[in-house]
C-alpha atoms as a printed R data frame, in Angstrom:
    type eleno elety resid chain resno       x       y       z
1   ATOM     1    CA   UNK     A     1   2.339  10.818 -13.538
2   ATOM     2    CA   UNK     A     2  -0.320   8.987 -15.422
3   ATOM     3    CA   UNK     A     3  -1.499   5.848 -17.307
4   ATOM     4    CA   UNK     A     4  -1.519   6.216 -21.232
5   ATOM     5    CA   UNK     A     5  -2.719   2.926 -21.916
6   ATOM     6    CA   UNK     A     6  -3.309  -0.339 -19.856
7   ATOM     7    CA   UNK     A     7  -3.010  -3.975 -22.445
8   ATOM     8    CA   UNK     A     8  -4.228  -7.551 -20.717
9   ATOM     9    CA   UNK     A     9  -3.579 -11.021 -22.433
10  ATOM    10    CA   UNK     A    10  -5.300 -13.868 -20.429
11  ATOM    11    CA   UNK     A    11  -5.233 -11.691 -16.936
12  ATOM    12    CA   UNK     A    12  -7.694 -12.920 -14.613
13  ATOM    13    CA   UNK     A    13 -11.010 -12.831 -16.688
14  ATOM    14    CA   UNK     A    14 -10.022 -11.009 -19.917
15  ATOM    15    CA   UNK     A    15  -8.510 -13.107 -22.928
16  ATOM    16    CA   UNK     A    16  -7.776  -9.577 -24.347
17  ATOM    17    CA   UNK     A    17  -8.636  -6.063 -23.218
18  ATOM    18    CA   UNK     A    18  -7.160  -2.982 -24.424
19  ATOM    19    CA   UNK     A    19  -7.587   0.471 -22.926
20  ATOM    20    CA   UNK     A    20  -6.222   3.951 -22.772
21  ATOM    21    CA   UNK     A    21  -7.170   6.195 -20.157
22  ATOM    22    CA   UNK     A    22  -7.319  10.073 -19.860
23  ATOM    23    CA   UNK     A    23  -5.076  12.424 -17.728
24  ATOM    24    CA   UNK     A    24  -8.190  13.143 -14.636
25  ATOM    25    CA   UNK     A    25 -11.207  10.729 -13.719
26  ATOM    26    CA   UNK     A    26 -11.665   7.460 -15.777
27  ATOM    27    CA   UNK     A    27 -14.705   5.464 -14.648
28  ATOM    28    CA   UNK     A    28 -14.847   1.907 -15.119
29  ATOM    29    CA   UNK     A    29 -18.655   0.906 -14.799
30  ATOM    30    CA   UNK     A    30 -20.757  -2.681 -15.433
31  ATOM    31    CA   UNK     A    31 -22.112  -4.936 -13.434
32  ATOM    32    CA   UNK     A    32 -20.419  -6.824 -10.522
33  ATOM    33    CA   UNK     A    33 -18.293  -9.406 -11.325
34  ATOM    34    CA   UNK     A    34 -17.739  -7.878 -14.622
35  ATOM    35    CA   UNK     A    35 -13.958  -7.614 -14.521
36  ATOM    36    CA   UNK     A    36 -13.494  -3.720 -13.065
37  ATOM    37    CA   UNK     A    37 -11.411  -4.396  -9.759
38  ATOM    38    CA   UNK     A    38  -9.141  -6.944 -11.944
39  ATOM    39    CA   UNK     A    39  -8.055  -4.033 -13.950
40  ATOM    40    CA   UNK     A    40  -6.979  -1.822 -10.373
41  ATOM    41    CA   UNK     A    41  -5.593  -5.164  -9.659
42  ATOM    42    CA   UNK     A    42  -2.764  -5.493 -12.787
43  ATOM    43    CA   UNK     A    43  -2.039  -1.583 -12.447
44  ATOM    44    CA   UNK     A    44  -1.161  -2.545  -9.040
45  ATOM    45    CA   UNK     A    45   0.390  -5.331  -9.658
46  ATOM    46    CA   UNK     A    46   2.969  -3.339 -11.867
47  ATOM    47    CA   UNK     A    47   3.680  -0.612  -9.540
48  ATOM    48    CA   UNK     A    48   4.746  -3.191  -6.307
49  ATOM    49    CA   UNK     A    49   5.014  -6.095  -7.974
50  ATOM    50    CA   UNK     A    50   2.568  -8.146  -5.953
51  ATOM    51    CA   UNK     A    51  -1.027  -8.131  -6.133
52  ATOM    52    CA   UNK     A    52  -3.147  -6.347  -3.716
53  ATOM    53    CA   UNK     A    53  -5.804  -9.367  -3.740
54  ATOM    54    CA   UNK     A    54  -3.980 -12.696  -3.235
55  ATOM    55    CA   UNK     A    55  -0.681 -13.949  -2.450
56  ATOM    56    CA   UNK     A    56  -0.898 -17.097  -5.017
57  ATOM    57    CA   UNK     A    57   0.136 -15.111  -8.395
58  ATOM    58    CA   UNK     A    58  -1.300 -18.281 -10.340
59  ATOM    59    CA   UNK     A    59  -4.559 -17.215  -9.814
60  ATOM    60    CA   UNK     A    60  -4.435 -14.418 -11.706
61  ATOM    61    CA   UNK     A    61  -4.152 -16.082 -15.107
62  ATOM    62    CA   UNK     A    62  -7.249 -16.731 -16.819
63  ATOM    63    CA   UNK     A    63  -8.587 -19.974 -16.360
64  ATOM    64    CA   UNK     A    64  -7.257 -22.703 -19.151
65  ATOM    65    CA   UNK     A    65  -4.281 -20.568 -20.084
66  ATOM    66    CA   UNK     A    66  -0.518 -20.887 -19.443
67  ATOM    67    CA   UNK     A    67   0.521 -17.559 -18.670
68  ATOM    68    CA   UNK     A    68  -1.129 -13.871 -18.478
69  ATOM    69    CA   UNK     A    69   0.996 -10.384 -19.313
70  ATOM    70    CA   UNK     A    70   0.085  -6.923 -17.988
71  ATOM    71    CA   UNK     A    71   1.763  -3.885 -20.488
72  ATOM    72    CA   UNK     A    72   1.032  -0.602 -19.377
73  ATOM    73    CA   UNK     A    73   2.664   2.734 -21.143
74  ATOM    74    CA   UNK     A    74   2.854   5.279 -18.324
75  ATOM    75    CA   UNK     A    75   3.736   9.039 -18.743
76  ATOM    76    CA   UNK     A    76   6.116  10.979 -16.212
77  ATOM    77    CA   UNK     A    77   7.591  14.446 -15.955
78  ATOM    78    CA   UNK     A    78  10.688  14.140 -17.905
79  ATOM    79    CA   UNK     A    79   9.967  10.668 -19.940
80  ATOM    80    CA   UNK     A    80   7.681   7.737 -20.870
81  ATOM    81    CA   UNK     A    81   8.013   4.314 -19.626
82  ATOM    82    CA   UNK     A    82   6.543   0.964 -20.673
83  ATOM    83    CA   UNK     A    83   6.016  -2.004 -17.430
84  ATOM    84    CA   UNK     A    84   5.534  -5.561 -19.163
85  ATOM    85    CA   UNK     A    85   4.586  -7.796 -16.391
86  ATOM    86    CA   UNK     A    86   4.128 -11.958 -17.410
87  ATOM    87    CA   UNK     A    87   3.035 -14.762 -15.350
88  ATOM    88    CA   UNK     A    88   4.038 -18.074 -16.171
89  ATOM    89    CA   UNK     A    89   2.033 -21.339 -15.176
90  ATOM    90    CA   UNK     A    90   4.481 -21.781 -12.130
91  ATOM    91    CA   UNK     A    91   3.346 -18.536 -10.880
92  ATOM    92    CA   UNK     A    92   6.277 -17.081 -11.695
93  ATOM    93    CA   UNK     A    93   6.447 -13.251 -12.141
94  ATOM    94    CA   UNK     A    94   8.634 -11.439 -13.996
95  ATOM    95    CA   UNK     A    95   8.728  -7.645 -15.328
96  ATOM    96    CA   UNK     A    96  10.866  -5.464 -17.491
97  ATOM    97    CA   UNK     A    97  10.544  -1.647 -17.831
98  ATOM    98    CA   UNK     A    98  11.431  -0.372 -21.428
99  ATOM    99    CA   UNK     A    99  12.371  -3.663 -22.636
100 ATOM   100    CA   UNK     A   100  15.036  -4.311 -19.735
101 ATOM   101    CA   UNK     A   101  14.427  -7.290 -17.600
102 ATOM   102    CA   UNK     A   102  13.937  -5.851 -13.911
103 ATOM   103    CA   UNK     A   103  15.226  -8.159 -11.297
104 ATOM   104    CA   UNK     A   104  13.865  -7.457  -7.888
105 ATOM   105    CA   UNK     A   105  11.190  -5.732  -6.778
106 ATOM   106    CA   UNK     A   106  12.858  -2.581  -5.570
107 ATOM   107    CA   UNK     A   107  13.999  -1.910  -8.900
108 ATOM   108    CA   UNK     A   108  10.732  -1.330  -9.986
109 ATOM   109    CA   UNK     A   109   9.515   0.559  -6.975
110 ATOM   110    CA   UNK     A   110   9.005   4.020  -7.805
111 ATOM   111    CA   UNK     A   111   8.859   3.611 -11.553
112 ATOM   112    CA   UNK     A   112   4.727   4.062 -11.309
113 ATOM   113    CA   UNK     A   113   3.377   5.293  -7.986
114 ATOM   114    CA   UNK     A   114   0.051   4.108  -6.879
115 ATOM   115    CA   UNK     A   115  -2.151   4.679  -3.756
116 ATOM   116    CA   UNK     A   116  -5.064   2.224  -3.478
117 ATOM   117    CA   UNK     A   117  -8.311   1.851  -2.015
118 ATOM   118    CA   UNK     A   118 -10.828  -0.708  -1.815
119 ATOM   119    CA   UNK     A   119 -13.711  -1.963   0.619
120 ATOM   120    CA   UNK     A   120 -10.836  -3.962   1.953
121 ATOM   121    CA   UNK     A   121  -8.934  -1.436   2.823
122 ATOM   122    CA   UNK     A   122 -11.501  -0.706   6.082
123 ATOM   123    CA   UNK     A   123  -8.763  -3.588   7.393
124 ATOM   124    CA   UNK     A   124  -6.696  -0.473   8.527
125 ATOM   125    CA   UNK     A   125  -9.009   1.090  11.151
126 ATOM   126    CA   UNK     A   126 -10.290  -2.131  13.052
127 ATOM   127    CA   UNK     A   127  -8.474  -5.008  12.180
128 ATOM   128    CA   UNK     A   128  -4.772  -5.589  13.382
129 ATOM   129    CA   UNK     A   129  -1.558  -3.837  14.017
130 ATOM   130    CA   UNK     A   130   0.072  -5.588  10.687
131 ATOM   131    CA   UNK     A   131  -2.663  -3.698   8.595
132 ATOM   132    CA   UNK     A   132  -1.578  -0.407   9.679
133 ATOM   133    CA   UNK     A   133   2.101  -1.537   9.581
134 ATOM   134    CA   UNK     A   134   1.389  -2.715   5.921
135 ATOM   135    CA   UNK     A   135  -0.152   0.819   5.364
136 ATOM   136    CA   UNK     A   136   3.111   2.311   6.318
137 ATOM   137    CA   UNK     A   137   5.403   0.682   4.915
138 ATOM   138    CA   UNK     A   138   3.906   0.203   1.150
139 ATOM   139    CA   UNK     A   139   3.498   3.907   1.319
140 ATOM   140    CA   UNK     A   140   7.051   4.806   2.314
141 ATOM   141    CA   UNK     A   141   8.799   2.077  -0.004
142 ATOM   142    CA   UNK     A   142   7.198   3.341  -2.948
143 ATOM   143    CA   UNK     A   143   8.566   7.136  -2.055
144 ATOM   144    CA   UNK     A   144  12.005   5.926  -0.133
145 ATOM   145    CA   UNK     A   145  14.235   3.275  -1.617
146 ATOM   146    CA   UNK     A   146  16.210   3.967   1.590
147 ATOM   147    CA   UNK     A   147  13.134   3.101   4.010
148 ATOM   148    CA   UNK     A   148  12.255  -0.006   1.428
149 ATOM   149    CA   UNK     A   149  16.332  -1.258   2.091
150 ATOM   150    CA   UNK     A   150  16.233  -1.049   5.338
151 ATOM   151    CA   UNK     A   151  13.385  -2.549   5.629
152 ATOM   152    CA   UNK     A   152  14.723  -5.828   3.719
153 ATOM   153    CA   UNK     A   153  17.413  -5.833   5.835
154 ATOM   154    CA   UNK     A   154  15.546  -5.711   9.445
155 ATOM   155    CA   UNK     A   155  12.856  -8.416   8.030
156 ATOM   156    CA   UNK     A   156  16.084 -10.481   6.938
157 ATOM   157    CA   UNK     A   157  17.578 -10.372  10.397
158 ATOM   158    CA   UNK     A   158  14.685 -10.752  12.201
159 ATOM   159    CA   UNK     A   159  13.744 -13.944  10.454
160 ATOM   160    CA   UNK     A   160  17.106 -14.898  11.233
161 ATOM   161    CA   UNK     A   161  16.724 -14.243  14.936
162 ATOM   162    CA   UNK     A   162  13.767 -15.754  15.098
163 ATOM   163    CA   UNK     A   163  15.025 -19.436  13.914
164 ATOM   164    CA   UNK     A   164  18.089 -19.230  16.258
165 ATOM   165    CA   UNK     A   165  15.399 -18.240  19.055
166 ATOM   166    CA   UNK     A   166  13.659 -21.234  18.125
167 ATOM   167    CA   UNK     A   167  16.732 -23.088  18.447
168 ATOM   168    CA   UNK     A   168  17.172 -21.779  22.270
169 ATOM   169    CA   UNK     A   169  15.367 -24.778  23.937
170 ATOM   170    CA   UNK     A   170  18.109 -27.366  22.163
171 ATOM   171    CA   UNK     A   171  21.531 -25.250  22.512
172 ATOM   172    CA   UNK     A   172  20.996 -22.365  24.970
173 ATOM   173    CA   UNK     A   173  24.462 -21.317  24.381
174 ATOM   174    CA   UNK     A   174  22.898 -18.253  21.656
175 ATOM   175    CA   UNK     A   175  23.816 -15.508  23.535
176 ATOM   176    CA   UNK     A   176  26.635 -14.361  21.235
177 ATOM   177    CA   UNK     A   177  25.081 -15.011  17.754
178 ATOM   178    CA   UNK     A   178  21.885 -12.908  19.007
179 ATOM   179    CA   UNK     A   179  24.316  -9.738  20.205
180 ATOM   180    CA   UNK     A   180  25.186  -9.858  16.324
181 ATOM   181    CA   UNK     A   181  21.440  -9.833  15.162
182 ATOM   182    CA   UNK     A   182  20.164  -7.438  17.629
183 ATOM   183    CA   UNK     A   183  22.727  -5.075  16.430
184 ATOM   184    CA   UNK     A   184  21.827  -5.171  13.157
185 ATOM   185    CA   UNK     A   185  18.395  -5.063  14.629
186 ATOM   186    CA   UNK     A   186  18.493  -1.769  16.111
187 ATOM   187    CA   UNK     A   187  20.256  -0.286  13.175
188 ATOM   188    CA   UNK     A   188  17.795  -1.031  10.691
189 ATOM   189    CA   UNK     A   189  15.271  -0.473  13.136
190 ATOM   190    CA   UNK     A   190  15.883   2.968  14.219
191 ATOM   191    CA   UNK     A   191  15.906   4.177  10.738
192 ATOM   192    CA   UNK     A   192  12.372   2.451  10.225
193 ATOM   193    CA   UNK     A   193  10.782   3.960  13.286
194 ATOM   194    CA   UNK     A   194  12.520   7.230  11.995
195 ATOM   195    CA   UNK     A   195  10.812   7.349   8.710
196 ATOM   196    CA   UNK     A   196   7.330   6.201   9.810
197 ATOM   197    CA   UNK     A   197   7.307   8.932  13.107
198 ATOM   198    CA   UNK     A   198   8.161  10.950   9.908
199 ATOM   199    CA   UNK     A   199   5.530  10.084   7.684
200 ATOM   200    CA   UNK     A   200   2.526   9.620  10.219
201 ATOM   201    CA   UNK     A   201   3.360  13.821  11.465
202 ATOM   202    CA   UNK     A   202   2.423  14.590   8.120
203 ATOM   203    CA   UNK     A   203  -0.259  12.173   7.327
204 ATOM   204    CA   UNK     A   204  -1.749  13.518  10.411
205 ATOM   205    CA   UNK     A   205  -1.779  16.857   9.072
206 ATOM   206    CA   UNK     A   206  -3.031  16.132   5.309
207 ATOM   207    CA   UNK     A   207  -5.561  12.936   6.192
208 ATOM   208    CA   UNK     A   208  -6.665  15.315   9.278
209 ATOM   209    CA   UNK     A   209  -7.996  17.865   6.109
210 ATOM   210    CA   UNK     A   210  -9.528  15.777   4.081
211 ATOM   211    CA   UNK     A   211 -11.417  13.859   6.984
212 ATOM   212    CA   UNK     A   212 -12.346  16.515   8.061
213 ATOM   213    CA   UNK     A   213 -14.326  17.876   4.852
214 ATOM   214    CA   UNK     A   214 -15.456  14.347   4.855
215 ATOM   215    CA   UNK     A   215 -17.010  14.610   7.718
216 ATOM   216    CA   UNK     A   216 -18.843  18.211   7.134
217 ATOM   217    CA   UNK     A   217 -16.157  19.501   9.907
218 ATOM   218    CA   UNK     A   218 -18.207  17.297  12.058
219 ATOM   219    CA   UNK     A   219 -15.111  15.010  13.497
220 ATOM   220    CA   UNK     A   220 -11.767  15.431  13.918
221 ATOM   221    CA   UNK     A   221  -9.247  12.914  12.950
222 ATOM   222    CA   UNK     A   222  -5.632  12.512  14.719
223 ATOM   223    CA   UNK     A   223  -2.825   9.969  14.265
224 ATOM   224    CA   UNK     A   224  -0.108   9.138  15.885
225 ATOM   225    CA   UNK     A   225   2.823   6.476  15.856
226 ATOM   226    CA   UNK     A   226   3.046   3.942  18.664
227 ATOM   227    CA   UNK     A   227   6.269   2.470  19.306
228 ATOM   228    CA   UNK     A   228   8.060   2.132  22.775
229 ATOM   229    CA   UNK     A   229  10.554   4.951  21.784
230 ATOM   230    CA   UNK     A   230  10.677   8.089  23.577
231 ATOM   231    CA   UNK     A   231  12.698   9.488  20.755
232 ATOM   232    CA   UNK     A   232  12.579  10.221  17.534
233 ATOM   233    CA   UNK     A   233  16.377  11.143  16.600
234 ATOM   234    CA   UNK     A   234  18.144   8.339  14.793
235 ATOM   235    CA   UNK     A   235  21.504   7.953  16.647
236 ATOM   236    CA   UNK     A   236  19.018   8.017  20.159
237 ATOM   237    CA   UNK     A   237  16.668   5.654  18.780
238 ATOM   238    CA   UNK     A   238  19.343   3.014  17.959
239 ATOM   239    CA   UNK     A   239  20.817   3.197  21.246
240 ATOM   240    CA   UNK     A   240  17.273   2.978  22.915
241 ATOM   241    CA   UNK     A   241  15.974   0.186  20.443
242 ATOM   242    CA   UNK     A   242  19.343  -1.877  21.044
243 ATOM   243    CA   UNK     A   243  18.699  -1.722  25.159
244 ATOM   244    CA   UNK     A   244  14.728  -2.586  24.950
245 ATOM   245    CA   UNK     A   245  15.837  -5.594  22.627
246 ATOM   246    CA   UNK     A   246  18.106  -7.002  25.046
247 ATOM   247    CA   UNK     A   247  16.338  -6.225  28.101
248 ATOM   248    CA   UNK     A   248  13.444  -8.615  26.200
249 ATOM   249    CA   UNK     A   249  16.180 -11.517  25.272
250 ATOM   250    CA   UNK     A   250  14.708 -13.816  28.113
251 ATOM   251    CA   UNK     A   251  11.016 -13.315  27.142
252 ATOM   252    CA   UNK     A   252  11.781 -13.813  23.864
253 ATOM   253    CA   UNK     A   253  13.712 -17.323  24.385
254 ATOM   254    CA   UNK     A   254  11.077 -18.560  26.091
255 ATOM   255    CA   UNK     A   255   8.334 -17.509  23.698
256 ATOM   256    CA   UNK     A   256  10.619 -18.274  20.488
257 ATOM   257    CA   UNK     A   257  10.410 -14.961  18.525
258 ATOM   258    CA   UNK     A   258  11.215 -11.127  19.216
259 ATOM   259    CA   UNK     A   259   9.113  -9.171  20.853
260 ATOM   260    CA   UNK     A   260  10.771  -5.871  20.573
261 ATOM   261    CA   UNK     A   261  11.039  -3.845  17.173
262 ATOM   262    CA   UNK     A   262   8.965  -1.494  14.526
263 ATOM   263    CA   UNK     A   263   7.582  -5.299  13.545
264 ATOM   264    CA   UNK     A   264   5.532  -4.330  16.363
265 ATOM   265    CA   UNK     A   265   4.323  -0.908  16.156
266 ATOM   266    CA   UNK     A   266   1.467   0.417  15.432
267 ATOM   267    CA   UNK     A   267  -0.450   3.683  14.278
268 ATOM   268    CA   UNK     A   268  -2.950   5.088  16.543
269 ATOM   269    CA   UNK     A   269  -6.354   6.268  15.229
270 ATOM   270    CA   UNK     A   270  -9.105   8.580  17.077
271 ATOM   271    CA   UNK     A   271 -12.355  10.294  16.284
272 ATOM   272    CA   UNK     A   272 -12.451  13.210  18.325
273 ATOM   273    CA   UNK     A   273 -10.027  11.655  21.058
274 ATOM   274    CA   UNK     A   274 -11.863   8.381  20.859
275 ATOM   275    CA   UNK     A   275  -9.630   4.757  19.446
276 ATOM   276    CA   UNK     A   276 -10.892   4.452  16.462
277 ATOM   277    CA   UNK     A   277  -9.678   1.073  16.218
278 ATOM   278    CA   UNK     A   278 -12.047  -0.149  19.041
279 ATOM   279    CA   UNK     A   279 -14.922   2.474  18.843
280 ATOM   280    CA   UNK     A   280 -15.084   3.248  14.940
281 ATOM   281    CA   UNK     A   281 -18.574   3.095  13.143
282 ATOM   282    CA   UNK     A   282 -18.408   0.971   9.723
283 ATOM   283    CA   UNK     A   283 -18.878   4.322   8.090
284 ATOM   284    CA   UNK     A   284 -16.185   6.138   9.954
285 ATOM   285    CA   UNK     A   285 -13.754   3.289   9.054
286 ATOM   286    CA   UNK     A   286 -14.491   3.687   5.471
287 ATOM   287    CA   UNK     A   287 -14.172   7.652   5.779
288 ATOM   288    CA   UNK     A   288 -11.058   7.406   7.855
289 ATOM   289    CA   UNK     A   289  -9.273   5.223   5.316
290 ATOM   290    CA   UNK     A   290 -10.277   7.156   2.666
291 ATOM   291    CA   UNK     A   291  -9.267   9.529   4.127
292 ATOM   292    CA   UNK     A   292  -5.626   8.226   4.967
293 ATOM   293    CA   UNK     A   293  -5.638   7.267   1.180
294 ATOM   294    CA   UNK     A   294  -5.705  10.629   0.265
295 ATOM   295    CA   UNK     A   295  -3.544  12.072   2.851
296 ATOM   296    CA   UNK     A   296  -0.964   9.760   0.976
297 ATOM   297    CA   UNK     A   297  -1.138  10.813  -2.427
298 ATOM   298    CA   UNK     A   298  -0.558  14.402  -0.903
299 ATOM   299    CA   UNK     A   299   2.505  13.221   0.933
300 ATOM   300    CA   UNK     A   300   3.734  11.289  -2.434
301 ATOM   301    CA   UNK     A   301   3.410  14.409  -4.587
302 ATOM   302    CA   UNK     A   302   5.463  16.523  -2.317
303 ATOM   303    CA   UNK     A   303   8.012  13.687  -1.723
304 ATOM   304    CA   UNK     A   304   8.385  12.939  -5.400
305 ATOM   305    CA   UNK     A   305   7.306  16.100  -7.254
306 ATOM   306    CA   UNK     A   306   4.389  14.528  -9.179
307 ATOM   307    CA   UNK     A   307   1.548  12.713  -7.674
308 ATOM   308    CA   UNK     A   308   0.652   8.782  -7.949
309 ATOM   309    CA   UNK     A   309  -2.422   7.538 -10.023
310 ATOM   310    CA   UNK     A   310  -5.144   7.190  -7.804
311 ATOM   311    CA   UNK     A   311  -7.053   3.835  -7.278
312 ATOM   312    CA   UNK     A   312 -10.687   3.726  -5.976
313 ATOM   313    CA   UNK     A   313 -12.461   0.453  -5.839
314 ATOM   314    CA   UNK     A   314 -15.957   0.724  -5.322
315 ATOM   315    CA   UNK     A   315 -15.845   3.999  -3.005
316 ATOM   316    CA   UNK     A   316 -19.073   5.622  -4.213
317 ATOM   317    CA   UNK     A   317 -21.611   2.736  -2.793
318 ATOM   318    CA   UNK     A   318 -21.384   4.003   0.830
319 ATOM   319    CA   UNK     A   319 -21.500   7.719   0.370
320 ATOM   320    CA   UNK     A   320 -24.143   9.838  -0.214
321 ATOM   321    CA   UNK     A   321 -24.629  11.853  -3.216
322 ATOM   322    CA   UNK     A   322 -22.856  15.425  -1.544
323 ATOM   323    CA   UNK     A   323 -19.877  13.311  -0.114
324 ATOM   324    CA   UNK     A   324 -19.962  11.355  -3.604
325 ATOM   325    CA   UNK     A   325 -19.316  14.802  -5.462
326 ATOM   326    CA   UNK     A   326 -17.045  16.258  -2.701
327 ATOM   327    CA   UNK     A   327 -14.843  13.161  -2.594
328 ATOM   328    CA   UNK     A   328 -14.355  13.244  -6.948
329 ATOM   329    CA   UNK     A   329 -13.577  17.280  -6.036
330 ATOM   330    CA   UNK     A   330 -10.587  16.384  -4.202
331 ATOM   331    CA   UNK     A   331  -9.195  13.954  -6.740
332 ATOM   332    CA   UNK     A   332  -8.511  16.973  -9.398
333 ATOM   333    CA   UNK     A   333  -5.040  17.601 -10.047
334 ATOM   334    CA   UNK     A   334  -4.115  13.597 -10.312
335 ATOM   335    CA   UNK     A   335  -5.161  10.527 -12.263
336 ATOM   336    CA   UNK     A   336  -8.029   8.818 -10.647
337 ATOM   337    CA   UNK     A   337  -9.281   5.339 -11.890
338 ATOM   338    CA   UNK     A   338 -12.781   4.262 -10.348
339 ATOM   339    CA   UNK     A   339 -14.869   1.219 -10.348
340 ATOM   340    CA   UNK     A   340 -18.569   1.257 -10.102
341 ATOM   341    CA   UNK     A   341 -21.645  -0.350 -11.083
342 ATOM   342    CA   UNK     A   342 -23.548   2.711 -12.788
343 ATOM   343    CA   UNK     A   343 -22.054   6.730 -12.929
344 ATOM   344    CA   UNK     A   344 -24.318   9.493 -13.073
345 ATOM   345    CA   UNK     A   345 -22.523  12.396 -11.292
346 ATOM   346    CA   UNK     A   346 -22.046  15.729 -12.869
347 ATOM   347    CA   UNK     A   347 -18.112  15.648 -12.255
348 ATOM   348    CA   UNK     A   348 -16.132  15.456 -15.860
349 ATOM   349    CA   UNK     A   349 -14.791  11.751 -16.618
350 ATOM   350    CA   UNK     A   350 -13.999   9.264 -19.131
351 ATOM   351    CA   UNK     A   351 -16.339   6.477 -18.875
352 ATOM   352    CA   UNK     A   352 -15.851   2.804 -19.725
353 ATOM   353    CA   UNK     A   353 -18.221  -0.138 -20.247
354 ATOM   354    CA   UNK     A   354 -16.544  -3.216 -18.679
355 ATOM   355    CA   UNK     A   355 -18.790  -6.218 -18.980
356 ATOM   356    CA   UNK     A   356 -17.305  -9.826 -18.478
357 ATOM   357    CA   UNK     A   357 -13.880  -9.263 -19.114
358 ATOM   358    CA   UNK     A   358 -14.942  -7.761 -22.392
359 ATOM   359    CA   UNK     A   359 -14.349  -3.209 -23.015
360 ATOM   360    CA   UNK     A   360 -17.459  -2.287 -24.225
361 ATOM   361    CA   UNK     A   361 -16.723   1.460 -24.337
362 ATOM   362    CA   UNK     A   362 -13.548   3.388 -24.485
């Protein structure tokens, strides 16, 4: 899988840029502030349909324009595909893939796989559960359309629980309509825990190899899921998930939401049996979700049968010239697009001049 060419009309800072990448490393270099994560940004944007960066899609048209449009030509095993994303001055998105309008979002999942990092992306070691859960579940949907459905459904129902449970301190008769969401609850719920219990034993295995190198074999990385389950088979899980969510129906009156659910799980993190997410060094958080990032286009590839086009925001700043070198090693095999502000490593790439919003070089 792989990028052939990438065309922005009044996206973020470019009136106009037009670029075509090659099949390995493409370097985007300039200054900061030039325009390079805004480019990640729009391929991103066309692979999940939301932006990585904000949640208010206006923002992303260039300032004293009406609308912006992403096209990107993108090259698969068996056929080529063109994404042509616009954003009208409502904020409105919408997308079509080879000229077909595409209507919801899990239509286009799948269509160009991505795996992202940024600074930002350090979120996933120290900050909170939702990080990790966000992690998981962008990862999966983009391999699983069953794991992305079910988890419409369980969000769905549990925003539906949640307003009756609001409702509890006004008509405390709810008892019946919550049997029907918990139900539906546990369902949807078991096969989420399923899939990420699924994912994280592998991740474990292939972020454990690269952190390791990372590391110069110096650390040890291990993950794990955290959930209340004691299970991991579907049918069991259901069962189990169904009785912890009713045994919690009281608590969760009184407090006005559920308690109980994968909307609560987590993914544990340690450094040589140490929590990472209390103990972690700035520069084992970066190496840890690098790390992770990697481990997923691994688990992609072998899921899918080709891997995703690798994103990498401003990785090289924090690592030293061995680890720089190393880290661009372990990207052969796949599409890798990198920002930075100056490249002078020996490894083989395509290098382009981005200077505000303007492709010097290409």
């Amino acid at each position: 899988m792989k990028i052939l060419s990438l065309e922005l009309k009044n996206f973020r800072n470019y009136p106009y840029a037009l670029v075509d990448f090659d099949d390995g490393l493409n370097v985007l270099f300039g200054k900061n502030a030039s325009g390079k994560t805004n480019m990640l940004e729009s391929v991103y944007l066309c692979s999940v349909f939301h932006s990585p960066r904000t949640t208010k899609d206006k923002e992303m048209i260039l300032l004293g324009q009406s609308k912006a449009q992403v096209k990107l030509n993108i090259e698969k095993r068996f056929r080529k595909h063109t994404i042509c994303l616009q954003i009208d001055e409502q904020g409105k998105k919408k997308v079509a893939v080879d000229g077909i309008p595409v209507n919801r979002a899990g239509e286009l999942l799948g269509i160009l796989g991505v795996v992202f990092f940024s600074p930002d992306e350090m979120k996933l070691v120290k900050e909170s559960p939702s990080e990790r859960r966000r992690f998981l579940d962008v990862g999966l949907s983009q391999q699983q359309k069953a794991y992305f459905l079910a988890l419409q459904r369980y969000n769905k129902t549990l925003k539906q629980k949640n307003n009756l449970l609001k409702e509890y301190r006004f008509n405390p008769n709810v008892d019946d309509m919550l049997d029907v969401w918990d139900t539906g609850l546990a369902k949807e719920g078991a096969i989420i825990i399923e899939k990420r219990m699924e994912y994280i034993a592998t991740l474990n295995d292939a972020a454990g190899k690269f952190h390791n190198a990372l590391s110069s074999e110096k650390e040890t990385l291990t993950l794990s899921y955290e959930s209340g389950s004691k299970t991991d088979v579907q049918k069991d899980l259901q069962e189990e998930l169904y009785k912890a969510i009713v045994a919690a129906r009281q608590k969760d009156k009184e407090l006005g939401f559920s308690t109980v659910g994968p909307h609560r799980d987590d993914i544990k993190i340690e450094i040589n049996g140490k929590d990472s997410r209390k103990f972690a060094s700035q520069g084992q958080q970066r190496t840890i979700a690098l790390a992770m990032k990697l481990g997923e286009v691994v688990i992609y590839k072998n899921e899918i049968g080709e891997p995703p086009v690798l994103l990498l925001d401003d990785v090289l700043s924090e690592l030293d010239n061995t680890r720089q070198t190393l880290l661009l090693e372990m990207t052969k095999g796949f599409q890798t697009i990198l920002t930075c502000t100056e490249y002078t490593l020996p490894n083989k790439a395509k290098k382009i001049r981005i200077n505000e919003g303007t492709v010097l070089e290409n």
